[in-house]
TIVEXBA-254751 format. One record per atom (N, C-alpha, C): x, y, z; residue number from 1. Coordinates in Angstrom, 2 decimals. Example, Ala and Ser with C-alpha at 12.3 -4.5 7.8 and 13.67 -1.06 7.14 Angstrom:
TIVEXBA-254751
    east   north      up num
   13.19   -5.69    7.80   1
   12.30   -4.50    7.80   1
   13.20   -3.30    7.80   1
   12.85   -2.25    7.08   2
   13.67   -1.06    7.14   2
   12.90    0.03    7.87   2
***
This chain:
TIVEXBA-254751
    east   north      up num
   86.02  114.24   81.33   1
   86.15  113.25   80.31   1
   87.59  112.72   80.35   1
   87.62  111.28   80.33   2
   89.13  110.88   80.43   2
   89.67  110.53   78.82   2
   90.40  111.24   78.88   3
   91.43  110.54   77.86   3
   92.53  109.50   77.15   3
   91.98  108.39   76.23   4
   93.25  107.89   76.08   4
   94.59  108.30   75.97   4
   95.20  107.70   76.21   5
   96.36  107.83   75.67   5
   97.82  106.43   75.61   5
   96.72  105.70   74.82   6
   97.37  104.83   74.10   6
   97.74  105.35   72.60   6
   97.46  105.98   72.27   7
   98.14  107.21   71.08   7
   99.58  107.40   71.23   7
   99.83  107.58   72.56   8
  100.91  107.97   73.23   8
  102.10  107.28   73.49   8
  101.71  105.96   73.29   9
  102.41  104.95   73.99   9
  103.04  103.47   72.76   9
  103.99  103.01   73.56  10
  104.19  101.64   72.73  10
  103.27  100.73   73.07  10
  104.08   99.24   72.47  11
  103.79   98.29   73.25  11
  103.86   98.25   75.00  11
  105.14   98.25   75.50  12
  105.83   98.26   76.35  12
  104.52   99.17   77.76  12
  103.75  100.19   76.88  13
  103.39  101.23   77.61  13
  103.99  102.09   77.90  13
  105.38  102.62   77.38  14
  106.13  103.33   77.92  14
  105.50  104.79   76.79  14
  105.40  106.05   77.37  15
  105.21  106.95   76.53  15
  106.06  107.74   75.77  15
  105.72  107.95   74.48  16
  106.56  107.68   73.32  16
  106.64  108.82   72.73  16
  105.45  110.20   72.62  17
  105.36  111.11   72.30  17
  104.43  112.30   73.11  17
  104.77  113.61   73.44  18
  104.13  114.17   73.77  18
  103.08  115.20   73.18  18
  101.89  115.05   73.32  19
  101.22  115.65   72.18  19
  100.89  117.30   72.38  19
  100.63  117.12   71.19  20
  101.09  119.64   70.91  20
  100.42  120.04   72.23  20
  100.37  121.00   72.32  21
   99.76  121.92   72.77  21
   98.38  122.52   72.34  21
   97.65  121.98   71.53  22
   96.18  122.04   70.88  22
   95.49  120.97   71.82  22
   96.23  119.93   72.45  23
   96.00  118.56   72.71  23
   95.79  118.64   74.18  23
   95.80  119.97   74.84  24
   95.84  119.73   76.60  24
   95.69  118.80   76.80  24
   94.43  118.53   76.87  25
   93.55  117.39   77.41  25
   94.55  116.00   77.41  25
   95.11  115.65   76.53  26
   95.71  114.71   76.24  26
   96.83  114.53   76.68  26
   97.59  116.09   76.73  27
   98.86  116.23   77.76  27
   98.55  115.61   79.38  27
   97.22  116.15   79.58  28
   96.55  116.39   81.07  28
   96.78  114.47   81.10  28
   96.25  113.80   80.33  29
   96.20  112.41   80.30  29
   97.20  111.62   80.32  29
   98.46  112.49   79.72  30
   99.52  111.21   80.12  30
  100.03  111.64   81.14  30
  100.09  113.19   81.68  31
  100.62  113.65   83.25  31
   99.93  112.78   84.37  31
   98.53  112.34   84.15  32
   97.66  111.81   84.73  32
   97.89  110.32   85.31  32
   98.36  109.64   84.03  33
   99.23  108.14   83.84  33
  100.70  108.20   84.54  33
  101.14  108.67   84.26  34
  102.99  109.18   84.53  34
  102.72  109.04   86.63  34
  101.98  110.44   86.59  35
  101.62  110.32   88.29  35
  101.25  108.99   88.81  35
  100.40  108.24   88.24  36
   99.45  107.46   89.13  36
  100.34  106.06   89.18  36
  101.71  106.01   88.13  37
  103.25  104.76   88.53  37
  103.75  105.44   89.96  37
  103.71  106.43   90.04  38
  104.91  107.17   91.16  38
  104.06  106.22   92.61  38
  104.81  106.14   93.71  39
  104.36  106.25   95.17  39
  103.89  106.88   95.80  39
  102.55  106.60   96.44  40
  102.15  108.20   97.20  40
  103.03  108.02   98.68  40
  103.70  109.05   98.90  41
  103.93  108.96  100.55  41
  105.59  108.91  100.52  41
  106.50  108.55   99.01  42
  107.53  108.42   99.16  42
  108.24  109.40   98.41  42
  109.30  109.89   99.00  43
  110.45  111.14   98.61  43
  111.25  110.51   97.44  43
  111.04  111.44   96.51  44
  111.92  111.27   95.34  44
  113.23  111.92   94.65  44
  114.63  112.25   95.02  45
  115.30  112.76   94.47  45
  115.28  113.49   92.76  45
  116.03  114.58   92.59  46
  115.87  114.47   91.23  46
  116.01  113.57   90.49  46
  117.13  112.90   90.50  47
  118.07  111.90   89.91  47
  117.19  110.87   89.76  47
  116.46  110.32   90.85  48
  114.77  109.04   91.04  48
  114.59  109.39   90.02  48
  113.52  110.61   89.74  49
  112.61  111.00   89.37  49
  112.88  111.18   87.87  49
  114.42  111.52   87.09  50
  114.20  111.70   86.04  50
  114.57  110.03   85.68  50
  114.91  109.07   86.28  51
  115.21  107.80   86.57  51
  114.31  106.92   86.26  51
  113.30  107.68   87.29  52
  111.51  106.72   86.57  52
  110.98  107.57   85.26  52
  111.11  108.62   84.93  53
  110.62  109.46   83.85  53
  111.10  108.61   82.43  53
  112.23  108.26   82.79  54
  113.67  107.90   81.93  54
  112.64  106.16   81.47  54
  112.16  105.40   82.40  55
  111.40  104.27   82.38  55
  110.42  104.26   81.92  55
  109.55  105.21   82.17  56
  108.05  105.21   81.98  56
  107.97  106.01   80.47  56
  109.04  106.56   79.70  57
  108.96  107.25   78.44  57
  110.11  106.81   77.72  57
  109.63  107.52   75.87  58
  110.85  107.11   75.29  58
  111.79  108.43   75.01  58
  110.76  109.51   75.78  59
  111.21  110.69   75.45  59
  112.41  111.58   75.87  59
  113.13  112.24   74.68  60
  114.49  112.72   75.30  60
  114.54  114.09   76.72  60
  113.58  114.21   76.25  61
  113.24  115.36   77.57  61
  112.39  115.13   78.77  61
  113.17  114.78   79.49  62
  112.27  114.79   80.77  62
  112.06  115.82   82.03  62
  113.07  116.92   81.57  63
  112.57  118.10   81.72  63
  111.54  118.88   82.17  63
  111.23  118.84   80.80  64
  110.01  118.84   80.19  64
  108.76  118.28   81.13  64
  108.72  116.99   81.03  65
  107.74  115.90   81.93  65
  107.66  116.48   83.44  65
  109.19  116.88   83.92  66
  108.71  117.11   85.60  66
  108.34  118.58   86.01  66
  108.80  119.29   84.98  67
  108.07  120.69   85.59  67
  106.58  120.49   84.98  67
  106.12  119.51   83.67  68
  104.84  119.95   83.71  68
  103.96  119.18   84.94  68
  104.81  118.04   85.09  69
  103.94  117.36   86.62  69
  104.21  118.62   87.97  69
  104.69  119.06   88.27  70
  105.02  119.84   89.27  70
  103.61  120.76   88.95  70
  104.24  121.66   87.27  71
  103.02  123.20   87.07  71
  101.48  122.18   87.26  71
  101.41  121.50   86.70  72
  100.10  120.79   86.92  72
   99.09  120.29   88.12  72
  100.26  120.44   89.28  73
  100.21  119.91   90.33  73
  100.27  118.62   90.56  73
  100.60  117.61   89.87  74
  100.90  116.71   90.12  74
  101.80  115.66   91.21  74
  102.76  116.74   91.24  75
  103.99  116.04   91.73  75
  104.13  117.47   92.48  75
  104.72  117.34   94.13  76
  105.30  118.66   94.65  76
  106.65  119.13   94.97  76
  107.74  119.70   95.30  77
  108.54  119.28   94.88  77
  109.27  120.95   96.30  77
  110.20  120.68   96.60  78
  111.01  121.64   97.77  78
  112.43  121.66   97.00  78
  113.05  122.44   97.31  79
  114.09  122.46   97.23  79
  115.24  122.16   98.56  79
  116.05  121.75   98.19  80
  117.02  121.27   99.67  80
  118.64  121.96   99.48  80
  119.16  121.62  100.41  81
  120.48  122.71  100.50  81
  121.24  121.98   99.53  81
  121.81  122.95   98.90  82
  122.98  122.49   98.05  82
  122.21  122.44   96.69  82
  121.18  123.13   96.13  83
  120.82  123.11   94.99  83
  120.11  122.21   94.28  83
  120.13  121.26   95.18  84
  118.83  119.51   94.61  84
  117.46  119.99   94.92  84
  116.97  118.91   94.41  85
  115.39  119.16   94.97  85
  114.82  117.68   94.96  85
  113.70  118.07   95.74  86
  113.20  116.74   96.39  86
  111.99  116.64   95.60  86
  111.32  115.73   95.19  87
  109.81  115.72   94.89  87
  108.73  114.47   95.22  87
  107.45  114.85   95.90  88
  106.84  113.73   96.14  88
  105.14  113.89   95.42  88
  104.63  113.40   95.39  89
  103.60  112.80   94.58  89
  102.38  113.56   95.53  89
  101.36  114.67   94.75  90
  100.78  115.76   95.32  90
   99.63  115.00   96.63  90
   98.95  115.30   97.59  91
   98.49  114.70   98.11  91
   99.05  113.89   98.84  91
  100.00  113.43   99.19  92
  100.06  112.29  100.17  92
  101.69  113.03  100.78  92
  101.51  113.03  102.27  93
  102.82  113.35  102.58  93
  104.50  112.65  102.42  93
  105.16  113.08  102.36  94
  106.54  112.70  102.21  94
  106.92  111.30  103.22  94
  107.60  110.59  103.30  95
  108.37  109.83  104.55  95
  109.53  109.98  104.83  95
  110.33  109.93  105.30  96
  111.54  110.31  105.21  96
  112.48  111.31  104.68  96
  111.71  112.23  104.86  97
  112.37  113.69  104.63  97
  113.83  114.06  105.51  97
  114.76  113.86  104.33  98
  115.67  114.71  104.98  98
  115.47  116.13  105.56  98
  114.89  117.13  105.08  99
  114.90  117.98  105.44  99
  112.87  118.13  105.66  99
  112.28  118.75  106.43 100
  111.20  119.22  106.39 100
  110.44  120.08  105.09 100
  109.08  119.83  104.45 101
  108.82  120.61  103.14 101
  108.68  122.06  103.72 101
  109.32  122.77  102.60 102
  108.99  124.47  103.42 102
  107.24  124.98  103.68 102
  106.74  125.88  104.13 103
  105.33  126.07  104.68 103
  104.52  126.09  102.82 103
  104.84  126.78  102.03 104
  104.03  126.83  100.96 104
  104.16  125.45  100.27 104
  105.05  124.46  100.20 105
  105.31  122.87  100.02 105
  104.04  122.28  100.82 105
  104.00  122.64  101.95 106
  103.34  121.57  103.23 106
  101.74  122.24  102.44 106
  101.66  123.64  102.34 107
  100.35  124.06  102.30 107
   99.68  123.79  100.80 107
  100.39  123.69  100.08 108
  100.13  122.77   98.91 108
   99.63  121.02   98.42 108
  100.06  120.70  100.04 109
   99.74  118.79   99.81 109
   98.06  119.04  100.17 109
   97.44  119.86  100.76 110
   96.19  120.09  100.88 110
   95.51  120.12   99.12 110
   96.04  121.26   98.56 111
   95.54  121.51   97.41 111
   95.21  120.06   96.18 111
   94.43  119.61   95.90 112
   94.25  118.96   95.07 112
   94.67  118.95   93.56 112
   95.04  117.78   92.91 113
   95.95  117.71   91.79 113
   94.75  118.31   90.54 113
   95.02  118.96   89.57 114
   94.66  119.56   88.09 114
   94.17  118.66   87.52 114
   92.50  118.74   87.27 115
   92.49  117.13   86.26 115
   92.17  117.75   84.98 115
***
C-alpha cells in the first residue's frame, strides 16, 4: 500500500516534518520520495547529499534522513580514506568512483531497496 505523504510536505514539496515512529509506513513513504529525486548511477559525497537533503526538506536534521535512507536500504554508502563517505542510490552502480565500493558495498547493490 502506498502512502501519501503530502501530510509531509509544503507547497514547494519540500518535506517539512518527519512523522513518529507509530507512522513507519509513512516514514517508509517519504524515504521512498527523498530516494526516487536522487540519480541512479551517480556518486554522492557527504557534503552532496546533506546538500540535496538540505533542498528536498525543511528539516533541521538531516542526519537523521541519511542514515535512515542508508538503514532502509535506500541509499548505499562506503566509506573512503580520510574519514568521508561516499553514497549512491541502492541498485544502480556508482560512476566515477574515486575509490572502488568495498565487497559488502558491491554485494549489497544486488539486494533490493525496503518498501
Amino acid at each position: 500500500m502506498t502512502k501519501s505523504i503530502a501530510a509531509f510536505q509544503d507547497e514547494h514539496g519540500r518535506v517539512t516534518s518527519w512523522p513518529s515512529n507509530r507512522r513507519r509506513v509513512h516514514q517508509l513513504a517519504v524515504l521512498s520520495h527523498l530516494a526516487a529525486q536522487l540519480d541512479g548511477g551517480r556518486l554522492y559525497s557527504e557534503a552532496e547529499l546533506n546538500t540535496f537533503l538540505g533542498e528536498q526538506t525543511t528539516l533541521d536534521d538531516v542526519a537523521l534522513l541519511r542514515r535512515e535512507l542508508v538503514e532502509g536500504d535506500y541509499l548505499m554508502t562506503d566509506d573512503i580514506e580520510g574519514g568521508a563517505s561516499q553514497y549512491w542510490k541502492a541498485g544502480s552502480r556508482p560512476t566515477g568512483a574515486a575509490t572502488p565500493p568495498s565487497p559488502q558495498a558491491e554485494a549489497a547493490l544486488l539486494k533490493p531497496p525496503v518498501k
